[in-house]
C-alpha positions in Angstrom: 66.3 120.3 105.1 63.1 122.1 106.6 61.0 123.1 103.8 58.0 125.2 103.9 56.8 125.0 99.9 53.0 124.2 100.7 53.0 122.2 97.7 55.0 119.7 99.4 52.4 118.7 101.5 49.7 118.1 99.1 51.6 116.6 95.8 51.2 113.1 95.4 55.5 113.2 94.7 56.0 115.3 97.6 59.9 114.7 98.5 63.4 116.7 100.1 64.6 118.9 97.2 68.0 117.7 96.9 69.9 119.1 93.5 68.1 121.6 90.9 68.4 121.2 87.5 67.8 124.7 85.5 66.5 124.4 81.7 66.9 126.9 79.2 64.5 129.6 78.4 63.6 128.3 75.2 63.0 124.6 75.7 60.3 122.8 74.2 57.9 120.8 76.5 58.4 117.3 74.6 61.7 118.0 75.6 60.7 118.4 78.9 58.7 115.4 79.4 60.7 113.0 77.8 63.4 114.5 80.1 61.0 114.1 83.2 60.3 110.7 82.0 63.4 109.4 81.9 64.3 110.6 84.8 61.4 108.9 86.7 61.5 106.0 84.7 62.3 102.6 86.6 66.1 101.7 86.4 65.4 98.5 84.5 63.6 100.6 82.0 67.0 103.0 81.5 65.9 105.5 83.8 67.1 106.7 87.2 64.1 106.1 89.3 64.7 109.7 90.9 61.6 111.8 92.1 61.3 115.0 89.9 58.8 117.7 89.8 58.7 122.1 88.7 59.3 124.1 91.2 55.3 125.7 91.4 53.6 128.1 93.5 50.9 127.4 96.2 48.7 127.4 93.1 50.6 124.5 91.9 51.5 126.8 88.9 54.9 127.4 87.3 55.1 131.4 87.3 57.7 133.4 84.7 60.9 133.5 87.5 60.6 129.9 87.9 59.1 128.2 84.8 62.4 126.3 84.2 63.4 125.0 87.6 63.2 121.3 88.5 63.6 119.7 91.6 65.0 116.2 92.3 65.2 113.9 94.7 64.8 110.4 95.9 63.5 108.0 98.4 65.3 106.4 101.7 65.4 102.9 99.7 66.3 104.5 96.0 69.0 106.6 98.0 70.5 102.9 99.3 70.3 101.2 96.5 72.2 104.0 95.1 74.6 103.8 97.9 75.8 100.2 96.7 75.9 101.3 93.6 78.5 104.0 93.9 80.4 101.7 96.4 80.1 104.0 99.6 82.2 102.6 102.7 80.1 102.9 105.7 81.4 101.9 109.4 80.2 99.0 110.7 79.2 97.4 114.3 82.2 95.8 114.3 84.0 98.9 114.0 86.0 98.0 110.4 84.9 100.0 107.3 82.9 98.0 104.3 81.3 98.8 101.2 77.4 98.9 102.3 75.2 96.9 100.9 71.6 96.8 101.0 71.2 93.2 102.0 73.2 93.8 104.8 72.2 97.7 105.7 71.3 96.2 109.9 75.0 95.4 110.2 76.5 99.0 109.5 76.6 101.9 112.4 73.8 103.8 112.6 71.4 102.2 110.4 67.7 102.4 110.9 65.0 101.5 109.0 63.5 104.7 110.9 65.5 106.6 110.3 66.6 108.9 107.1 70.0 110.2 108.4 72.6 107.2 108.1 73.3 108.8 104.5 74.9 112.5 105.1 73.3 115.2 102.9 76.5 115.4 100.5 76.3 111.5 99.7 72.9 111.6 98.7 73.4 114.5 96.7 76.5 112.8 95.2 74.7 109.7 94.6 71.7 111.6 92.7 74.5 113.3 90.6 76.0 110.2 89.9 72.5 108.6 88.6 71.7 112.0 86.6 74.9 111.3 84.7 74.6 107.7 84.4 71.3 108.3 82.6 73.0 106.7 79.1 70.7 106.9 75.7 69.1 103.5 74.5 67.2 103.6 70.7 67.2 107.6 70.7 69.3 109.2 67.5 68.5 112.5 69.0 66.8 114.6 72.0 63.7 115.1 70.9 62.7 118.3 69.9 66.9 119.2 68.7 67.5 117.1 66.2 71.0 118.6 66.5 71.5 117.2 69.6 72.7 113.9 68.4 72.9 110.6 70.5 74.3 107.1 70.3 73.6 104.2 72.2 75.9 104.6 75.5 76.1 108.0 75.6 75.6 110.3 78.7 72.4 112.4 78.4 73.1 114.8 80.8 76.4 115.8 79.6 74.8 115.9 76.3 72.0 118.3 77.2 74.7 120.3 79.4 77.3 120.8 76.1 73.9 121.7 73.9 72.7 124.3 76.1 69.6 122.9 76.9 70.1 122.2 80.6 72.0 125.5 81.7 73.4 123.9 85.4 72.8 121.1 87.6 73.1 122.2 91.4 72.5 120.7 95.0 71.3 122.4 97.4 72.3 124.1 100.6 70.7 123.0 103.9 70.0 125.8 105.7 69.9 124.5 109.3 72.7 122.6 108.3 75.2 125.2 107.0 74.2 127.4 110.1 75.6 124.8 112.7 78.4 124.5 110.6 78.9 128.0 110.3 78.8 128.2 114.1 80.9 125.6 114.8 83.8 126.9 111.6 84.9 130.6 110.7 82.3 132.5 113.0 83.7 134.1 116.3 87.1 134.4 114.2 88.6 132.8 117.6 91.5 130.1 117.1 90.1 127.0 117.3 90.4 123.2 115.2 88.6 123.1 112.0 85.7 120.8 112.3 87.1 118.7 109.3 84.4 116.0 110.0 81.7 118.5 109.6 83.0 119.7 106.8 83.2 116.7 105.3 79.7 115.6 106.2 78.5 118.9 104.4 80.9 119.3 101.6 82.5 115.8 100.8 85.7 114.6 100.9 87.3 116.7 98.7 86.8 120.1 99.6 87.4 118.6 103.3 91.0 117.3 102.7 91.6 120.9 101.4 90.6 122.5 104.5 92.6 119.9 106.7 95.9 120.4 105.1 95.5 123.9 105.0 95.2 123.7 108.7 98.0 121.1 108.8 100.0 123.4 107.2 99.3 126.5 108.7 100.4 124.5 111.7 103.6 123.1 110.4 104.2 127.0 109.5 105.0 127.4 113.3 108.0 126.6 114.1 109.5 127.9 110.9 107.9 131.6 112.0 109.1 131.1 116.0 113.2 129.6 114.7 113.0 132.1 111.3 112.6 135.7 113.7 115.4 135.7 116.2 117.5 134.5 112.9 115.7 138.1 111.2 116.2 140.1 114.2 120.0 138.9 115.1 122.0 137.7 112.6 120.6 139.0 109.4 123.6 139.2 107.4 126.0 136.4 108.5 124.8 133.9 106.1 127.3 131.4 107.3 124.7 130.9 110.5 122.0 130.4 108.1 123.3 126.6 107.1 121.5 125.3 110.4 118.1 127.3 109.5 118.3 125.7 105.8 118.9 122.0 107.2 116.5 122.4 109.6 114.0 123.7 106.7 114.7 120.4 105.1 113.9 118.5 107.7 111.0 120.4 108.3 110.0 120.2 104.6 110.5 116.5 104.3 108.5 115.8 107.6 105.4 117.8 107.1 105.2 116.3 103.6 105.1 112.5 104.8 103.6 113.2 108.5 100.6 114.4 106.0 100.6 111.3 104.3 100.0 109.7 107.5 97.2 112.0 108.7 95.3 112.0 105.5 95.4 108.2 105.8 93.9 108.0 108.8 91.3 110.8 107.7 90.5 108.6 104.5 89.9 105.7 106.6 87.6 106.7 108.8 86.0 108.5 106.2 85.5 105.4 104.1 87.6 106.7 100.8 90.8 104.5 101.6 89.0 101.4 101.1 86.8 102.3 98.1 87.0 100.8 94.8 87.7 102.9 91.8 85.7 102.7 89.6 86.2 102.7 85.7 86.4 106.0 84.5 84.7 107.2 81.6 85.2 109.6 78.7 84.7 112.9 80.2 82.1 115.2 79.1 84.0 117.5 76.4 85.5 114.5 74.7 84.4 114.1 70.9 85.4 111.9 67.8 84.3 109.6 65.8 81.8 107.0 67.0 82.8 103.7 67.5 83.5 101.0 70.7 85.9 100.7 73.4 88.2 97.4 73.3 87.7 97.2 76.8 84.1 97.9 78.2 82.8 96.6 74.6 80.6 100.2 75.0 80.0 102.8 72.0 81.9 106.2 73.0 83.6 108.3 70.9 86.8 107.4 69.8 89.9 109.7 68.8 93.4 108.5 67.5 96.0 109.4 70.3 98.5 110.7 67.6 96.4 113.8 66.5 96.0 114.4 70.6 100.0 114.2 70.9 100.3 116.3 67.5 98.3 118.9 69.3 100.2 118.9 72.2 103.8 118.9 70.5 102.9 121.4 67.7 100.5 123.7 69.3 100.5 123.9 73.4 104.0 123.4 74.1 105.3 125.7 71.6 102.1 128.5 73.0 103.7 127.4 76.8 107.2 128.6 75.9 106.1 131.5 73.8 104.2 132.4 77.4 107.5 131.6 79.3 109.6 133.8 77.0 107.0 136.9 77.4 107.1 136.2 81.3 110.7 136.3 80.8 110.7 139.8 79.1 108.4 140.9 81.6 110.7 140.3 84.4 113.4 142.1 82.5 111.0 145.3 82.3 110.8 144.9 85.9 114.7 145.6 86.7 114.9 148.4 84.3 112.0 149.8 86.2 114.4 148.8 89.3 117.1 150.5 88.0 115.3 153.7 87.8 114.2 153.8 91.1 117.3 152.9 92.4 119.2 155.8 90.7 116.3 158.5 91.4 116.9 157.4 95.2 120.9 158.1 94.6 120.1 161.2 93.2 117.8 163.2 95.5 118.5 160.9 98.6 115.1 161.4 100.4 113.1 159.4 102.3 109.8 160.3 99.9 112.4 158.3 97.1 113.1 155.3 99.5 109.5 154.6 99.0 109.9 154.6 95.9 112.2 151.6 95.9 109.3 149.4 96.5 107.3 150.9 94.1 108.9 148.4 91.1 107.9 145.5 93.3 104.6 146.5 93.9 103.9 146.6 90.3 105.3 143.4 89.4 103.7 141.6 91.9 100.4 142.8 90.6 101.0 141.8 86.9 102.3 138.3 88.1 98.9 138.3 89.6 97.2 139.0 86.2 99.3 137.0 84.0 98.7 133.8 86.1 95.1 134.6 85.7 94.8 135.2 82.0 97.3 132.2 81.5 95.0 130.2 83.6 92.3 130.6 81.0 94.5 130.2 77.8 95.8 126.5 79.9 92.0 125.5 80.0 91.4 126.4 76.6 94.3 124.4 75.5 93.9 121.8 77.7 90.1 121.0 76.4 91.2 121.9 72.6 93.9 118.5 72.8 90.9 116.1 73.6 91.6 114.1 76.2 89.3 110.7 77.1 89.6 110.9 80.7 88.7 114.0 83.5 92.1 112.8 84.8 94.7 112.7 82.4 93.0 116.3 81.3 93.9 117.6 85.3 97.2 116.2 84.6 98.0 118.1 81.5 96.2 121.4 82.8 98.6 121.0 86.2 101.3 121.0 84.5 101.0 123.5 82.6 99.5 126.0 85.3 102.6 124.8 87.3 105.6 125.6 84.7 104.5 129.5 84.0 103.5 130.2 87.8 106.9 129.0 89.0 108.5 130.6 86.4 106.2 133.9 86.6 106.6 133.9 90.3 110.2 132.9 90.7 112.1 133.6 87.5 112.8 136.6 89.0 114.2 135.7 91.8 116.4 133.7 91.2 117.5 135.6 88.8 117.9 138.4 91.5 119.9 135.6 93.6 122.2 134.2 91.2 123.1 136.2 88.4 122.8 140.0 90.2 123.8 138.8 93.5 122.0 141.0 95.1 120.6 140.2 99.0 119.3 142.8 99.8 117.4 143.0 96.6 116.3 139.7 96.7 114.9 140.1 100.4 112.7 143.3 99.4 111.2 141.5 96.3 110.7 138.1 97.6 108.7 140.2 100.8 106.7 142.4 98.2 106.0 139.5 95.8 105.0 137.1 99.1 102.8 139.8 100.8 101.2 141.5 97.8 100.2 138.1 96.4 98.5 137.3 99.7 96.6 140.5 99.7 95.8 140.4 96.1 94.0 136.6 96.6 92.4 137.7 99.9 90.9 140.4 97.8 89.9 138.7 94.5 88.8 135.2 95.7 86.8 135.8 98.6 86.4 139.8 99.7 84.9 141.1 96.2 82.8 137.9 95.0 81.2 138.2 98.9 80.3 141.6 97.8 78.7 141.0 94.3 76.7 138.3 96.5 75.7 141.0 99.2 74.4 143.1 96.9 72.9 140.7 94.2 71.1 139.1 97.4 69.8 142.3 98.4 67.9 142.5 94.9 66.7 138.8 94.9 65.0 140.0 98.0 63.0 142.5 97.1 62.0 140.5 94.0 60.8 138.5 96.3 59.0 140.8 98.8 56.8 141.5 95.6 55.6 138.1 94.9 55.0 136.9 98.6 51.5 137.0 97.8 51.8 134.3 95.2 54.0 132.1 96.3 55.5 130.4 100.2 59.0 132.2 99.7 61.3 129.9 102.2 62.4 127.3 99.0 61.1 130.0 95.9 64.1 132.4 97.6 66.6 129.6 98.4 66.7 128.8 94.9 66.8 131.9 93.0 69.2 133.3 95.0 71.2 130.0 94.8 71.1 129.3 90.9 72.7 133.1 90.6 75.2 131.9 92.9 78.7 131.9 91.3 80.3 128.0 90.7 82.7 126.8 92.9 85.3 125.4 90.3 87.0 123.1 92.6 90.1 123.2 95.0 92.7 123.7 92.1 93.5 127.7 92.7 93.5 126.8 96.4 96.3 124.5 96.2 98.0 126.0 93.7 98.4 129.3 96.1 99.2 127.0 99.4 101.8 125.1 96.7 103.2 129.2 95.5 103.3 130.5 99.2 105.4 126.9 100.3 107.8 127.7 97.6 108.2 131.6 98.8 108.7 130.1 102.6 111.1 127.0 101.5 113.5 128.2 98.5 114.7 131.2 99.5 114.3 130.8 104.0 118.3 131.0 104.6 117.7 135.1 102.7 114.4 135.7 104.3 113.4 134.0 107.5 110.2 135.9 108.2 108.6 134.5 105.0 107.0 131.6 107.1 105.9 134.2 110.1 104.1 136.2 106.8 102.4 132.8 105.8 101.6 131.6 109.3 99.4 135.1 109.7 98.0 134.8 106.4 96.7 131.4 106.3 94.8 131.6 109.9 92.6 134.9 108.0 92.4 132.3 104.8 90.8 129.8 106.9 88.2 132.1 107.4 88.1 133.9 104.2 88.0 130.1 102.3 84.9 128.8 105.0 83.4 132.2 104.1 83.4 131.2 100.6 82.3 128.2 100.3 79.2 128.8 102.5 78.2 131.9 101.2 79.9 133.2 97.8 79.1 130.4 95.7 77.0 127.3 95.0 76.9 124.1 96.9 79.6 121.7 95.4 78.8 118.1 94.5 80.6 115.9 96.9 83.4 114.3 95.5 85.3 111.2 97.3 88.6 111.6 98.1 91.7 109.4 99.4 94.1 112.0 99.1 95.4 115.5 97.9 96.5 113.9 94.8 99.2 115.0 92.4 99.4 118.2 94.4 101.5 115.8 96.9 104.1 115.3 94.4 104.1 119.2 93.7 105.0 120.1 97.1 107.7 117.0 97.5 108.9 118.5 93.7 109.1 122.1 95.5 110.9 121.1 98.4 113.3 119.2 96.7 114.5 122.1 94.1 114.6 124.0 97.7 117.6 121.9 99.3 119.4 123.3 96.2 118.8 126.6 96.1 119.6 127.1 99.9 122.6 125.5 99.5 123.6 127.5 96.3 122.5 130.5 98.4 124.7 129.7 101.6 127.8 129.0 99.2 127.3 131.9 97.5 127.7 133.9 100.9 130.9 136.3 101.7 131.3 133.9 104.9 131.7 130.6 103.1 133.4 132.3 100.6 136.3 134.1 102.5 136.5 130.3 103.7 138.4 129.6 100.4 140.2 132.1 99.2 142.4 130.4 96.5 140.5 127.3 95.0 136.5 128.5 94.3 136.7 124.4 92.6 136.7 123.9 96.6 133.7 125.3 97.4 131.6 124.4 94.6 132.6 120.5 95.3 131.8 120.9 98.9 128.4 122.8 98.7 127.6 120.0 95.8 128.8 117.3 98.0 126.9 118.5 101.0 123.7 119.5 98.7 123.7 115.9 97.8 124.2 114.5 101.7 120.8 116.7 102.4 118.9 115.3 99.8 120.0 111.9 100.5 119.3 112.4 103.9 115.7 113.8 102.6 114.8 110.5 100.9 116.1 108.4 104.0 113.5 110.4 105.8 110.7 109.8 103.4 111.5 106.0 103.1 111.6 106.0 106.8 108.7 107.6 107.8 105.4 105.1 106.7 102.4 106.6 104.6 100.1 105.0 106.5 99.9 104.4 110.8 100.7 101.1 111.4 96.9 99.8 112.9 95.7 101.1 109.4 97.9 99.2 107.7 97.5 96.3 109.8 92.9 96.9 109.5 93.6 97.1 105.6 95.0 93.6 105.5 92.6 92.4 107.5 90.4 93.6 104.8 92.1 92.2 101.9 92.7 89.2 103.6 88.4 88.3 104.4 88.2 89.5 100.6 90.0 86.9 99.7 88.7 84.4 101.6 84.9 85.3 101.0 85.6 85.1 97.3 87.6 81.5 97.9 84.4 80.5 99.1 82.2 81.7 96.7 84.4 79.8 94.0 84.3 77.0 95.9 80.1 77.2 96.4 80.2 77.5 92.5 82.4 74.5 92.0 80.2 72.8 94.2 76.6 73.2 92.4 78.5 72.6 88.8 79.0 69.5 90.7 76.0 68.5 91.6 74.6 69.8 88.5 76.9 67.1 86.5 76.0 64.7 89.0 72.6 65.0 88.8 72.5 64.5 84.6 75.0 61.8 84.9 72.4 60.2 87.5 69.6 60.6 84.8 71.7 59.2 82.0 71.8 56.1 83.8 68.1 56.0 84.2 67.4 56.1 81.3 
């Protein structure tokens, strides 16, 4: 990052700004320094031996906009060390990907003593973060200056100063130069081109970079649903009986993509280092409380909390809350046909083409409170989520993903199937699922990237001209960078992302054999996401810590869930169809055994198809065993070197016994 800060140049500490830390207005300077003390402190002290200074004005001075800004950084060597640490996987000579090491830094790709770029801007951030919140209290009861603030041996001081208000964010910063090229080289141009996913990962992480490669992946695997799905809309809309080769070939299709991806993000993980790293233990996440007391298995003090009052919570409080939200969903939807109804029978009445329009009028509106419910459930989830009190960040995902997912399927689909199987009603069904599908996109185009890029446009404007007035005070480049970017909103991670990707797959997939042209609607709408999501994340909100990733995680098992529930709803759809049912006039018993029958051949053939088809490419496989197999043998040796000495230890004291 270039920086211009004349400070820089002259301080005795003078360092690359990585992350900012912003204190609260209030907060007392012995809370400050012991704060900058531990931070600087030497790691065997029980500090994070991170550089740290205010972020001053040419007169070295902290002035009123900035007085609670702190920078942080760290050396080339801290940053290494740090490296190990965390268990980064770096690419070696030999071309096979290890956990670095100091000791052996010469022997990995692109390593020079020279030279400060071998670690990418989003691991050292990551790496600073992850020594920030390993910063764990020692003899202190308290923070000084809160006696409040409570601490115990073991516990995390950042999160504690984060849940007592006394640090208000921690934040990396952008790189400039850095986001430009990748601006360039992503969503600028709007021409159709490959994501650069490794530049995004470089930048961004891991994470955030699988996200962006399977939205391309998907967009992709869109295609040929969108080129088979319009001749199918154009020719033969209403013979449903045509429809059974569409819906098998949407299984295959579904069951491909799904395990082709596994294979893909495999080889994305590898080369990226995540496949091969070590998890490592988790610990309690920052909104976990209880009584004090220490873990059976680390031997650590944490707070503890007995697992039947989390379970009580669950049983007796969120799940009934869940179904009250499912049954109000439910009445929702029924206020949504009556409102049907009434359009319908205006339209009989008058018979004009000002009324037809009004037909889709019902839709409109529904789709739009769908839209607001998921939204305010979303918040109510979280709240309920945190309120249970779970230990770990990831069995708290797990519980808030499920939850999310039960009322958005049911709030986006109840009503169609409803519209499918108990009215009967195609062409019904057709005009909703098209309103709910295209008014959805719009309605996320508009709220998660269009509006908060205006709110930044114009609260940019004003950070601007604050600073225009104080130009004579202060060298503006890094003063502007990080006023503007602490106001920046906070990127709250790639949950709403997948869970729309996950809503629109389940609009293309359940209900393709009714309405073909759902993928073509998807196909258009993801290549403007692409953009609308790069557009985001480099200019709506903050930078994002870098978080390592292997995979898209339990959002895999979402879309496999979703395709699967698809196979039978197709086939209930195609049975259901005047064709297939003039096809047995007398015995319906018939039909129902041969559309089950044939429902379970397609799923069986599904799961043949995903047993078939590897997770991982076969030289992956094949470099990962290679892996496990030095492992082994390096730590066979190191056993055996340990034997060896207790060896010659023993032989060596029974050799002085018998001198003596």
């Amino acid at each position: 990052m270039k920086v211009t800060l004349s400070a820089l140049d002259t301080f005795e500490s003078s360092f690359t700004p990585l992350v900012v830390i912003e204190l609260a207005q209030d907060v007392k300077d012995e809370t400050k320094e012991w704060l900058k003390n531990r931070i600087t402190m030497r790691k065997k002290d029980g500090g994070a031996q991170l550089l740290f200074r205010p972020l001053l004005n040419k007169y070295e001075k902290e002035t009123v906009e900035n007085q609670n800004l702190y920078l942080v950084g760290a050396s080339n060597i801290r940053l290494l060390l740090g490296a190990e640490a965390v268990g980064l996987v770096k690419e070696c000579n030999d071309n096979t990907m290890r956990a670095f090491t100091y000791g052996t830094r010469h022997n990995f790709k692109g390593f020079d003593d020279n030279n400060d770029d071998f670690l990418t801007m989003a691991e050292r951030q990551f790496i600073i973060k992850h020594e920030l919140e390993n910063l764990r209290a020692r003899d202190e009861k308290m923070i000084p200056g809160y006696p409040q603030a409570k601490l115990y041996p073991g516990k995390s001081l950042l999160r504690r100063l984060l849940t007592s208000g006394i640090v208000i964010q921690v934040f990396p910063l952008h790189d400039n130069e850095a986001l430009k090229k990748l601006e360039d080289s992503w969503y600028t141009g709007f021409s159709l081109k490959y994501q650069p996913i490794d530049g995004i990962r470089g930048y961004f992480g891991e994470t955030i970079a699988l996200y962006f490669g399977f939205l391309e992946y998907f967009t992709f695997a869109l295609i040929p649903m969108a080129v088979i799905g319009l001749p199918y809309y154009l020719f033969v809309w209403e013979d449903y009986d045509k429809y059974v080769l569409f819906a098998s070939f949407n299984l295959v299709w579904s069951t491909v993509i799904l395990e082709a991806w596994k294979r893909s993000c495999a080889g994305m993980a590898y080369r990226w280092g995540t496949l091969v790293m070590k998890r490592q233990f988790e610990e309690p996440r920052p909104g976990f409380h209880g009584v004090l007391g220490v873990n059976s298995v680390t031997g650590r003090e944490e707070p503890l909390y007995p697992s039947y009052k989390r379970q009580l919570r669950v049983y007796l409080v969120s799940l009934p809350f869940v179904c009250l939200c499912l049954y109000f969903s439910l009445y929702i939807m029924m206020i949504y046909f009556d409102l049907e109804a009434w359009a319908l029978g205006v339209h009989e009445n008058s018979g004009s083409e000002w009324t037809s329009v009004l037909l889709y009028v019902p839709s409109i509106i529904y789709a739009v409170v769908i839209e607001i419910l998921n939204r305010l459930y979303r918040y109510a989830a979280e709240f309920l989520t945190s309120w249970e009190n779970h230990r770990l960040e990831s069995a708290y995902q797990n519980h808030l993903i499920l939850k999310v997912l039960v009322f958005n399927f049911l709030n986006c689909f109840a009503s169609l199937f409803y519209i499918a199987f108990v009215l009967k009603d195609m062409k019904l069904l057709r005009q909703s699922l098209a309103t709910l599908l295209i008014m959805s996109q719009v309605l996320n185009q508009v709220v998660e990237s269009l509006l908060p890029y205006w709110l930044q446009r114009k609260h940019h404007v004003q950070v601007k001209k604050r600073v225009q007035a104080l130009k004579a005070d202060i060298d503006a480049t890094l003063y502007e960078q990080v006023i503007l970017e602490k106001e920046m909103g906070t990127y709250l991670g790639t949950f709403d992302d997948y869970l729309e990707l996950l809503l629109q797959f389940g609009y293309v997939s359940l209900f393709s054999c009714v309405y073909p042209l759902a993928a073509a609607f998807a196909v258009l709408n993801n290549f403007t996401e692409v953009n609308s999501d790069a557009l985001k994340m480099c200019r709506v909100f903050k930078r994002p810590f870098a978080e390592p990733s292997a995979s898209i995680g339990v959002w895999q098992l979402a879309f496999e869930t979703m395709s699967v529930i698809s196979v039978v709803t197709n086939c209930a759809l195609i049975g259901m169809s005047p064709q297939v049912d003039a096809l047995f006039p007398e015995s319906k018993t018939d039909l129902v055994l041969i559309v089950v029958a044939v429902e379970h051949a397609l799923l069986a053939l599904k799961f043949i198809l995903a047993f078939a088809i590897h997770d991982k490419p076969q030289h992956i496989q094949l470099k990962l065993a290679r892996l496990e197999f030095e492992s082994l043998e390096a730590l066979k040796q190191q056993q055996m070197k340990l034997v060896a000495e207790n060896l010659k230890e023993e032989g060596g004291k029974e050799k002085e016994g018998g001198l003596n």
